[in-house]
C-alpha positions as a LaTeX table, in Angstrom:
\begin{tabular}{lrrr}
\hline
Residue & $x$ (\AA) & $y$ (\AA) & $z$ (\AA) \\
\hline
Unk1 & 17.64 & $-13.50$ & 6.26 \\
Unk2 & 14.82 & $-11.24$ & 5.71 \\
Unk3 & 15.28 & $-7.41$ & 7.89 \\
Unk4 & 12.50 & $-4.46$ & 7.44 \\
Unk5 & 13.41 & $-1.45$ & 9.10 \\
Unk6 & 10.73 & 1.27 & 9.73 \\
Unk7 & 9.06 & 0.31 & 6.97 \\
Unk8 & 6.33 & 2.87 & 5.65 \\
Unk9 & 3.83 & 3.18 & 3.30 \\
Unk10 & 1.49 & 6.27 & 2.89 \\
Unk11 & $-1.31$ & 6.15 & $-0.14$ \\
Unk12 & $-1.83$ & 9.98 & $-0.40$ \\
Unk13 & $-3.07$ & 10.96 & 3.38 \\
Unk14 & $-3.65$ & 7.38 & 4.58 \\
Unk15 & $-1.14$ & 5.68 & 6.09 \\
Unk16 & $-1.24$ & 1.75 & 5.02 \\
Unk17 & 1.83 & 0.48 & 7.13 \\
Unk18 & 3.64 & 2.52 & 9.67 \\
Unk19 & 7.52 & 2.26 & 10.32 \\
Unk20 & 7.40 & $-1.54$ & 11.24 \\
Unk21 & 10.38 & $-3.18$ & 11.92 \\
Unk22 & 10.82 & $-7.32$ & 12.14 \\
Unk23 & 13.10 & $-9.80$ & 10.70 \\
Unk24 & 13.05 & $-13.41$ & 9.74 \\
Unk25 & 16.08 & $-16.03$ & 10.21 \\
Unk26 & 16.87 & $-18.53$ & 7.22 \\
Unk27 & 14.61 & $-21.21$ & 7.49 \\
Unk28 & 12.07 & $-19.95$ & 9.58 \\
Unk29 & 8.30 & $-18.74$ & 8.97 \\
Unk30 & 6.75 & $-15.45$ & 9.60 \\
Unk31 & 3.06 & $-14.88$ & 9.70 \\
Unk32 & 1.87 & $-11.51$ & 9.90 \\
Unk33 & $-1.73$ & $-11.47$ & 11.06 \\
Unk34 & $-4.85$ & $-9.03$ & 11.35 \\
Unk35 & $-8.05$ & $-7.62$ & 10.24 \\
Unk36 & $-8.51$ & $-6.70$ & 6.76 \\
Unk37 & $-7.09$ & $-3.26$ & 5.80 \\
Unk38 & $-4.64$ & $-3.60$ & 8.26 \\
Unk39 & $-1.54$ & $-3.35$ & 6.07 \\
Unk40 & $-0.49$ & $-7.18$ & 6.15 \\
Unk41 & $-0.53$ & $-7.77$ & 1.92 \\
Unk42 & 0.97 & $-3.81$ & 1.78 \\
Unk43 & 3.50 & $-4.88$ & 3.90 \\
Unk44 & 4.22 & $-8.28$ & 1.79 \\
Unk45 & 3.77 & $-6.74$ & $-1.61$ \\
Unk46 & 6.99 & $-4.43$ & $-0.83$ \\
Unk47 & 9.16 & $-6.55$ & $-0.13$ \\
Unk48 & 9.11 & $-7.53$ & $-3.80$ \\
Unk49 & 8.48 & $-4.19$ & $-4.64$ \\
Unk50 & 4.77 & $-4.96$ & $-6.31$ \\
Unk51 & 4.27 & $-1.47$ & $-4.23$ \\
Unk52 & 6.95 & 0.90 & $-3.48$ \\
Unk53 & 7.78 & 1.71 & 0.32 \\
Unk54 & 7.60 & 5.33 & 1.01 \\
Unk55 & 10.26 & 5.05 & 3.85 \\
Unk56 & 12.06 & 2.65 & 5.38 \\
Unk57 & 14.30 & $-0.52$ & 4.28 \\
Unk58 & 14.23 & $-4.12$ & 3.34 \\
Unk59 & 17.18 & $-6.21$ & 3.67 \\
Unk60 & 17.53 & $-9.38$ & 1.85 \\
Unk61 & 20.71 & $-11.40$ & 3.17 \\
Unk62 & 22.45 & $-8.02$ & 3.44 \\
Unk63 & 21.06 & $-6.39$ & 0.56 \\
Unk64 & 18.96 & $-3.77$ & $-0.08$ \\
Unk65 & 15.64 & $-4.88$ & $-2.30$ \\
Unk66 & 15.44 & $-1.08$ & $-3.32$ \\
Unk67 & 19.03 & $-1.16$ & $-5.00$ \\
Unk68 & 18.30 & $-3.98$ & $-6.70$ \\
Unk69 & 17.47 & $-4.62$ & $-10.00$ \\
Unk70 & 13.46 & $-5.27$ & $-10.32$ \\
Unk71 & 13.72 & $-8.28$ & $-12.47$ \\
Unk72 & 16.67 & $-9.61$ & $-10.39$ \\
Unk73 & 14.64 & $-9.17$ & $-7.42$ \\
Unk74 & 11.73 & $-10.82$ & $-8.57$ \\
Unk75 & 13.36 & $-13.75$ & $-9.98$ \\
Unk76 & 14.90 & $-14.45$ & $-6.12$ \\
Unk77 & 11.50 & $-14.27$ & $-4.84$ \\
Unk78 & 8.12 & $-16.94$ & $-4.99$ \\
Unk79 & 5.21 & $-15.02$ & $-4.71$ \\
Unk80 & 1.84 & $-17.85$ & $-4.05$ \\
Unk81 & $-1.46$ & $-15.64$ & $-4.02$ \\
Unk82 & $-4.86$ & $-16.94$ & $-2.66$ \\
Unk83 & $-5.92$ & $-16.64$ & $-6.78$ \\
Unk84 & $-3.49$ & $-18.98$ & $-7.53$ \\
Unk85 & $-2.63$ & $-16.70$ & $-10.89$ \\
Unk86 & $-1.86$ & $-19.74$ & $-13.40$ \\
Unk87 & $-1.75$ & $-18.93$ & $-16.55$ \\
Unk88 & $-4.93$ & $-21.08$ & $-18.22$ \\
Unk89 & $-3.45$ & $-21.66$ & $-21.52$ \\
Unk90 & $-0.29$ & $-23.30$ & $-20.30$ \\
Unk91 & $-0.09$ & $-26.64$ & $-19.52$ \\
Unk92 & 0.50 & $-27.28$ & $-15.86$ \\
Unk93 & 3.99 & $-28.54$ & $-16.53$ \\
Unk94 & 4.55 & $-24.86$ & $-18.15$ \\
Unk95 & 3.23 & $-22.90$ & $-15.60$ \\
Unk96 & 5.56 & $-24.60$ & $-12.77$ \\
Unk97 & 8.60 & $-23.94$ & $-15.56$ \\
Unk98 & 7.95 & $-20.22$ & $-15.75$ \\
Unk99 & 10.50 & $-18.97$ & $-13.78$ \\
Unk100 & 13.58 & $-21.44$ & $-14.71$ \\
Unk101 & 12.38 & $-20.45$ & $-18.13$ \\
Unk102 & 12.89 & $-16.89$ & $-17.59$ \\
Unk103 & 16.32 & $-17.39$ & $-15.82$ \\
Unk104 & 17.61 & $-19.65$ & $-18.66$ \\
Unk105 & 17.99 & $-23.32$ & $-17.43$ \\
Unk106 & 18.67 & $-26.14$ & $-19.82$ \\
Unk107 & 15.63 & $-27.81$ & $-21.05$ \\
Unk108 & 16.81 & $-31.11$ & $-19.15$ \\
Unk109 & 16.90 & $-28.90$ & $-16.06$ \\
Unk110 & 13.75 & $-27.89$ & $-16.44$ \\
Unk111 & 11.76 & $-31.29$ & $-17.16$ \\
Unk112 & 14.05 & $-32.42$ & $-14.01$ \\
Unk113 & 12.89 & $-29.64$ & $-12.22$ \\
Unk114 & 8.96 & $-29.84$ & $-13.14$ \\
Unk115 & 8.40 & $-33.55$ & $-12.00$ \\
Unk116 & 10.40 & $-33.43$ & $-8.80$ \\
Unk117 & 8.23 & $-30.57$ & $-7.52$ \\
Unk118 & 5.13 & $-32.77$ & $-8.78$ \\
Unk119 & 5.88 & $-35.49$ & $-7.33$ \\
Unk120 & 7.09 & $-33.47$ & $-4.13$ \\
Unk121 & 3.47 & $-32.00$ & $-3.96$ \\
Unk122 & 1.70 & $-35.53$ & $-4.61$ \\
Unk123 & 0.90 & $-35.00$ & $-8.45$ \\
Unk124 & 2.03 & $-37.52$ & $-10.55$ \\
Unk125 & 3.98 & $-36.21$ & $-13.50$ \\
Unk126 & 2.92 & $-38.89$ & $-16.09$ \\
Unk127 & $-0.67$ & $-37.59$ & $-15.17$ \\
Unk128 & $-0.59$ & $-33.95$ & $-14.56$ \\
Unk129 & 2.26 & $-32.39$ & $-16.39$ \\
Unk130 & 0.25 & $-32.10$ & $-19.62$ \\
Unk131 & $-3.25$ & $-30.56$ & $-18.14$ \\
Unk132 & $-4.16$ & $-27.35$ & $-18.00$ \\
Unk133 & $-5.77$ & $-25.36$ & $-15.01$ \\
Unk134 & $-8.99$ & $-25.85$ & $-15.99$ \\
Unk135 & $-9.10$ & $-29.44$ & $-15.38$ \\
Unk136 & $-7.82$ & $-29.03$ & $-12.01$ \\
Unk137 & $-9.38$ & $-29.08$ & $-8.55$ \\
Unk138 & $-8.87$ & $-26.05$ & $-6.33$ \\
Unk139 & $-6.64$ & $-27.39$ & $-4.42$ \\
Unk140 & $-4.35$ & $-29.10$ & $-7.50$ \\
Unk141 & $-4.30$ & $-25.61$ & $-8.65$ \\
Unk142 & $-2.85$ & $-24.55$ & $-5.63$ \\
Unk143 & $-0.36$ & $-27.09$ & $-5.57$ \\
Unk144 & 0.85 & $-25.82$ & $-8.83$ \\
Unk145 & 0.61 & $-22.71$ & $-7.99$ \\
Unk146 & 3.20 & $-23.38$ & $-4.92$ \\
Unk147 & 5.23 & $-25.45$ & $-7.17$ \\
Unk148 & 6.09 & $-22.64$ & $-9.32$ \\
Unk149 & 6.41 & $-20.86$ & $-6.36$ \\
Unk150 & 9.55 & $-22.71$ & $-5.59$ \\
Unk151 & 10.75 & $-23.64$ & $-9.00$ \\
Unk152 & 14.04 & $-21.76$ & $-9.23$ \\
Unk153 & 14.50 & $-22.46$ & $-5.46$ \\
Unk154 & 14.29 & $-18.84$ & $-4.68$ \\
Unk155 & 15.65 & $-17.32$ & $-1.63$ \\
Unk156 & 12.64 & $-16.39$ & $-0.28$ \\
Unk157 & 8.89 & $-17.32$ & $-0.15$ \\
Unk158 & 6.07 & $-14.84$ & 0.11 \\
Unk159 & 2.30 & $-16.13$ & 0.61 \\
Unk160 & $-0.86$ & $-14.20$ & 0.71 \\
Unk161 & $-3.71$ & $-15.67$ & 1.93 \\
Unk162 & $-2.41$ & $-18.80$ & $-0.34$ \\
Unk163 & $-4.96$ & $-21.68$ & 1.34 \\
Unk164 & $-8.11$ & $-19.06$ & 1.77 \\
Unk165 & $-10.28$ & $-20.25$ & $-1.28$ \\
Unk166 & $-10.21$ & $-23.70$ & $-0.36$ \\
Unk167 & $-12.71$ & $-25.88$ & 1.19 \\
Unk168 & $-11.30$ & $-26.93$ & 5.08 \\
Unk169 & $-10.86$ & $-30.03$ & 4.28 \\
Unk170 & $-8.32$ & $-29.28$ & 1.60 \\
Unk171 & $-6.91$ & $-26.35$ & 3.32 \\
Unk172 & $-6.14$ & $-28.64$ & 6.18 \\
Unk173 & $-4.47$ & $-31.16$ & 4.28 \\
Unk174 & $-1.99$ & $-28.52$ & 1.90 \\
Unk175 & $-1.44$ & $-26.99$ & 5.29 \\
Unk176 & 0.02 & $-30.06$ & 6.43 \\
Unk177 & 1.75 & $-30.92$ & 2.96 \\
Unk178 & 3.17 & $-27.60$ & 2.92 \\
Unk179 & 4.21 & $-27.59$ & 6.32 \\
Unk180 & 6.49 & $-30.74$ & 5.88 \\
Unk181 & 7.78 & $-29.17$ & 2.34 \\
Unk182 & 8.93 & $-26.40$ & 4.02 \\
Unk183 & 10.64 & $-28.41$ & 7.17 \\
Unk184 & 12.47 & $-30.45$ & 4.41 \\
Unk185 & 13.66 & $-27.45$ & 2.10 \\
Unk186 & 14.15 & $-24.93$ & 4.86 \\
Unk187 & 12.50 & $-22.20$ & 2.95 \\
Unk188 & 12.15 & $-18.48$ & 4.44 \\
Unk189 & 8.60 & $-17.55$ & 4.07 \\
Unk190 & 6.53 & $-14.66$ & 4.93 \\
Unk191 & 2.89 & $-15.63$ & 5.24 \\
Unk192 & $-0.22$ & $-13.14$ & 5.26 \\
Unk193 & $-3.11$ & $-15.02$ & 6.87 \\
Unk194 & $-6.23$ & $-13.67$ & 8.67 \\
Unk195 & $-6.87$ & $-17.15$ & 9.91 \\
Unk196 & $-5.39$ & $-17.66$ & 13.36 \\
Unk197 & $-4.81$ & $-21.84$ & 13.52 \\
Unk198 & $-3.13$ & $-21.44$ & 9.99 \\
Unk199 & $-0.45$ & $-19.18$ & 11.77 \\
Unk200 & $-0.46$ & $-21.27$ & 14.50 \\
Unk201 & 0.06 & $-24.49$ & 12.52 \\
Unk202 & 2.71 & $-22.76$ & 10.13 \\
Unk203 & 4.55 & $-19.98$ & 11.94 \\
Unk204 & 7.58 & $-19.93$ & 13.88 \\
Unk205 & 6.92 & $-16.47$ & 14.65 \\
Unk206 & 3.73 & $-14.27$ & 13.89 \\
Unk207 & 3.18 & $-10.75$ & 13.58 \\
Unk208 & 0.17 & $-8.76$ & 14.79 \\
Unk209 & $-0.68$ & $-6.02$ & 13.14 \\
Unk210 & $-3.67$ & $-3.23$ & 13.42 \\
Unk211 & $-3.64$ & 0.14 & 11.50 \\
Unk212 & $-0.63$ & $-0.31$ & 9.87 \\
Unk213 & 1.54 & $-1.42$ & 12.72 \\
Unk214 & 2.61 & $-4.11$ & 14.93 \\
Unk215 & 1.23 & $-4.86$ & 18.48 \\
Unk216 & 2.81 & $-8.23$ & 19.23 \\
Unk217 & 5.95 & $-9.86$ & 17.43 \\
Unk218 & 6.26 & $-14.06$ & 19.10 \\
Unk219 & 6.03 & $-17.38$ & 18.95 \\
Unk220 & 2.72 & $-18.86$ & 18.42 \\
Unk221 & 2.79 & $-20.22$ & 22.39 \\
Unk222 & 4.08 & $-16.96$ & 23.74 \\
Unk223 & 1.44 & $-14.97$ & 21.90 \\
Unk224 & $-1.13$ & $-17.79$ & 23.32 \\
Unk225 & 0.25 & $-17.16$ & 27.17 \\
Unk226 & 1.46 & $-13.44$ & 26.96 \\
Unk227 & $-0.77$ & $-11.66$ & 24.53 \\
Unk228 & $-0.05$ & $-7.54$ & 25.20 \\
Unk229 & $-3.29$ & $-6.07$ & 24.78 \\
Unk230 & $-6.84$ & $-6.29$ & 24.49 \\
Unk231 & $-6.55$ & $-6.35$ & 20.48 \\
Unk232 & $-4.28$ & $-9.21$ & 20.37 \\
Unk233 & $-6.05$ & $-10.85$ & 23.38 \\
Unk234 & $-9.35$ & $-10.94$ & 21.00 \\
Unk235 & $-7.86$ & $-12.11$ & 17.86 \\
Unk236 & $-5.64$ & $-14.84$ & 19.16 \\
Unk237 & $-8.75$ & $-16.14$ & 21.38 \\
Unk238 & $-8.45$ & $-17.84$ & 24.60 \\
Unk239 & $-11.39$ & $-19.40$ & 25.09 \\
Unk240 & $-8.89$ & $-22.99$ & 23.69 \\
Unk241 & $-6.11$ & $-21.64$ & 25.01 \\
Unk242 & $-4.86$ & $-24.62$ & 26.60 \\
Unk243 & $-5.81$ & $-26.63$ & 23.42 \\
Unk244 & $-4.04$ & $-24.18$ & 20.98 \\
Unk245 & $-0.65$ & $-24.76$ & 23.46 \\
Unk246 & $-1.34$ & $-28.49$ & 22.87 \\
Unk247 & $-1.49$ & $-28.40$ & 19.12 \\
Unk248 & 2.18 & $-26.68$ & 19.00 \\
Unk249 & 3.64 & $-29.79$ & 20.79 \\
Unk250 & 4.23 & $-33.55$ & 20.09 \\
Unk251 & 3.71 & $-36.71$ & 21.78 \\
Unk252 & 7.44 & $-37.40$ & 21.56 \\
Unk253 & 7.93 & $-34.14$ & 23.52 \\
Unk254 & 6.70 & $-35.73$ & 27.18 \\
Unk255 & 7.16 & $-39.68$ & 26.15 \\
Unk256 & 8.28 & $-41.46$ & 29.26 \\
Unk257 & 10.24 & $-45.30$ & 28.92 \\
Unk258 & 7.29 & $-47.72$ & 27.96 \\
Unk259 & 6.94 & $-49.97$ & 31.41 \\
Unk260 & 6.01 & $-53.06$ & 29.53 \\
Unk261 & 2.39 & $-53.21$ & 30.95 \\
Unk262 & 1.22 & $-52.96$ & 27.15 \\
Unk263 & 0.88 & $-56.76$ & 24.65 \\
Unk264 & 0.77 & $-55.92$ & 20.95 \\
Unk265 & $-1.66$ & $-59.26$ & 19.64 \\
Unk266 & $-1.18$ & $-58.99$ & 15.88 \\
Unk267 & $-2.78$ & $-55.38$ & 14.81 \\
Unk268 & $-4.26$ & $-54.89$ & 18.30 \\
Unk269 & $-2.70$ & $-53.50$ & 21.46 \\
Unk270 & $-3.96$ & $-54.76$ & 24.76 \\
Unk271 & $-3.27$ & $-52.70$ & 28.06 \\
Unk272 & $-2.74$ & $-55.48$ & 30.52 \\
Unk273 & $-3.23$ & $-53.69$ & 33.96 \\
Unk274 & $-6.93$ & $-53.44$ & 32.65 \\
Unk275 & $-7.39$ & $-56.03$ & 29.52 \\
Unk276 & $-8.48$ & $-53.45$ & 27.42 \\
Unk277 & $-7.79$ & $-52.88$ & 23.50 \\
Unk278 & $-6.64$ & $-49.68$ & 23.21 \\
Unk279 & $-5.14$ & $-47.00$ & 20.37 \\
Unk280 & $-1.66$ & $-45.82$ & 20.46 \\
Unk281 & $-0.47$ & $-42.66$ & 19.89 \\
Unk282 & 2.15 & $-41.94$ & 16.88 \\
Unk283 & 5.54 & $-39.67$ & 18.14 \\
Unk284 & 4.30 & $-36.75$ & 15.93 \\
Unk285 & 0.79 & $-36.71$ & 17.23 \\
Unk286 & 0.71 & $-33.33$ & 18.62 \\
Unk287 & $-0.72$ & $-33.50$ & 22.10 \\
Unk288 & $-3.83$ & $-31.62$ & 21.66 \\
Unk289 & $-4.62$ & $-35.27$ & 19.46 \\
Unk290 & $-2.81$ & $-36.62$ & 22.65 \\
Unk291 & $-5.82$ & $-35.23$ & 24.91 \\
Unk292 & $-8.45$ & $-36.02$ & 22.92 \\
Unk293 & $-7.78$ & $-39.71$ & 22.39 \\
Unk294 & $-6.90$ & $-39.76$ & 26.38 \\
Unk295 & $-10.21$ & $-38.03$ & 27.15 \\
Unk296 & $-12.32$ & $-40.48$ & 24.60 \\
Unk297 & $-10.66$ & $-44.05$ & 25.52 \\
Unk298 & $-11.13$ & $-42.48$ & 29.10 \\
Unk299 & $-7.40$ & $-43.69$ & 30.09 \\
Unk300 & $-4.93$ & $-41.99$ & 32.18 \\
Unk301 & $-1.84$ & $-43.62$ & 29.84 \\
Unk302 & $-1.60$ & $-44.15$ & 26.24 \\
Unk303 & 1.46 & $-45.85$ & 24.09 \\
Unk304 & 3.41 & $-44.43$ & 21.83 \\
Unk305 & 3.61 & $-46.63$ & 18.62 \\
Unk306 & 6.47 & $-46.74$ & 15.85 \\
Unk307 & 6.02 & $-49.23$ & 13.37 \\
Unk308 & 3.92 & $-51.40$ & 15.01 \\
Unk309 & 6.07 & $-51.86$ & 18.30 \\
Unk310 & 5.81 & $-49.60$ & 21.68 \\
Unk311 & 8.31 & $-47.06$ & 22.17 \\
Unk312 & 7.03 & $-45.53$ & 25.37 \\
Unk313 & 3.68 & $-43.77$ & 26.61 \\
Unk314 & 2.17 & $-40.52$ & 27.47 \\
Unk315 & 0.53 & $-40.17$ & 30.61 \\
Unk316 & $-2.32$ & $-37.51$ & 31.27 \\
Unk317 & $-1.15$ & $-35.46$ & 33.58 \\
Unk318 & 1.84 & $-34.71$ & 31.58 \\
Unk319 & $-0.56$ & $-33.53$ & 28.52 \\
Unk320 & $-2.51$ & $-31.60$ & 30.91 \\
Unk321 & 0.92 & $-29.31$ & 32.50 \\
Unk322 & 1.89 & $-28.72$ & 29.19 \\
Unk323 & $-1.08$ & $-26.99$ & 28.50 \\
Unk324 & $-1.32$ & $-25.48$ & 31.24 \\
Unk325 & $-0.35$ & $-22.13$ & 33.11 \\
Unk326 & 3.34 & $-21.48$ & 34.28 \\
Unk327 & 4.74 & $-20.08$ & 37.56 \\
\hline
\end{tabular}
């Protein structure tokens, strides 16, 4: 578990970040949002001590970052910045080794190491280990950069803008990736983002911040129905607010009992009230996916597929309440 307590940073007269307090369970996400200059990265950057805090505390699973040894700290910590930061004249199988290199490991633990990760983020070892970041893609680079992130499975996970020089197509899918790395591992991460949907899509819990401090601390869907004020009203946006809500839930979160009324005829699904060929929906379609597809095959029920046989279906009005306003 991450803790900062009145946390405080002052850069001569200026005052960067101003006695925030939040903390972050094992396991979970925190994305702290806002405008530039607003104290997000000053805020990230000390709790591995990259700046020093001019008041206040950071906890790290009970212990003080301040009292601790800088290297030790550092070592406990993956830092991902949106620059990536390989080092271009290691190979890429280096780069993701630098920190179990530092701590010691066995050179068998290391090559382990190095190929899981590559393999874990979709780069084959036999293919990638030897390159070096220049022959890369952006987002390969990235992936590395993560990688060695996580090498020495380090306590905690800082990010800083880490998807913001990629095109959206790639950002999208290392969102994703990353998202279902971190589900898997259970890794506590601190994210800096000024891009809204990225918290929304990563974040158990985001932070708003504005001149140094923080207006809102909640879950992505209580931020979408309860923002506070009129700051956190404009930068969360709800203009989609109903669609935003969707995207944070699955189909398998309203799937009723299928009622038999669908006839799968080799790769195609036929409703039979109506004769139509339709497309199911897949359990972890989110229900903002849910909606559109309802809206396009202009249907009022869809089924919910799992390897090719129906496991129940989503009806409209259930994708529209959960969008929708409470009592």
């Amino acid at each position: 578990m991450i803790e900062v307590r009145e946390l405080t940073k002052r850069f001569g007269d200026r005052i960067a970040v101003d006695g925030i307090s939040f903390e972050v369970r094992d396991g979970c996400v925190l994305a702290l949002v806002g405008t530039s200059g607003c104290g997000k990265s000053t805020t990230l950057r000390m709790i591995n001590r990259l700046v020093d805090p001019s008041s206040g505390e950071v906890m790290i699973d009970g212990r003080n970052a301040l009292d601790m040894p800088l290297e030790q700290l550092r070592l406990g910590i993956g830092y991902v910045i949106q620059g990536i930061g390989l080092f271009p004249h290691w190979t890429v199988a280096r780069n993701v080794a630098t920190v179990p290199r530092l701590m010691g490991w066995e050179r068998e633990r290391i090559e382990a190491r190095v190929s899981e990760l590559l393999e874990l983020f979709q780069l084959d070892p036999g293919e990638f280990a030897g390159k070096y970041p220049s022959e890369l893609s952006g987002g390969q680079q990235q992936r590395v950069g993560v990688a060695r992130a996580i090498a020495a499975e380090p306590a905690v996970l800082l990010m800083d803008e880490p998807f913001g020089a990629l095109d959206p197509i790639t950002r999208q899918r290392l969102q994703a990736e990353f998202a279902a790395i971190q589900r898997r591992r259970r890794m506590t991460v601190i994210l800096v983002t000024h891009d809204m949907d990225e918290a929304f899509k990563l974040a158990d819990t985001i932070a708003v911040m504005d001149e140094g401090r923080i207006l809102q601390i909640a879950s992505p869907e209580e931020l979408l129905r309860e923002p506070r004020q009129g700051f956190v009203r404009t930068l969360v946006g709800l203009d989609d607010r109903a669609l935003r809500i969707l995207s944070l839930h699955t189909v398998d979160e309203i799937r009723r009992e299928p009622t038999g009324r669908w006839e799968v005829r080799g790769e195609t699904l036929i409703d039979r009230e109506s004769g139509r060929a339709v497309n199911g929906l897949g359990a972890g379609d989110t229900l903002r996916e849910a909606a559109s597809r309802i809206i396009w095959e202009a249907v009022e029920t869809l089924p919910v597929l799992e390897a090719g046989s129906v496991v129940g279906e989503v009806r409209a009005d259930d994708v529209w309440a959960a969008g929708g306003r409470r009592a």
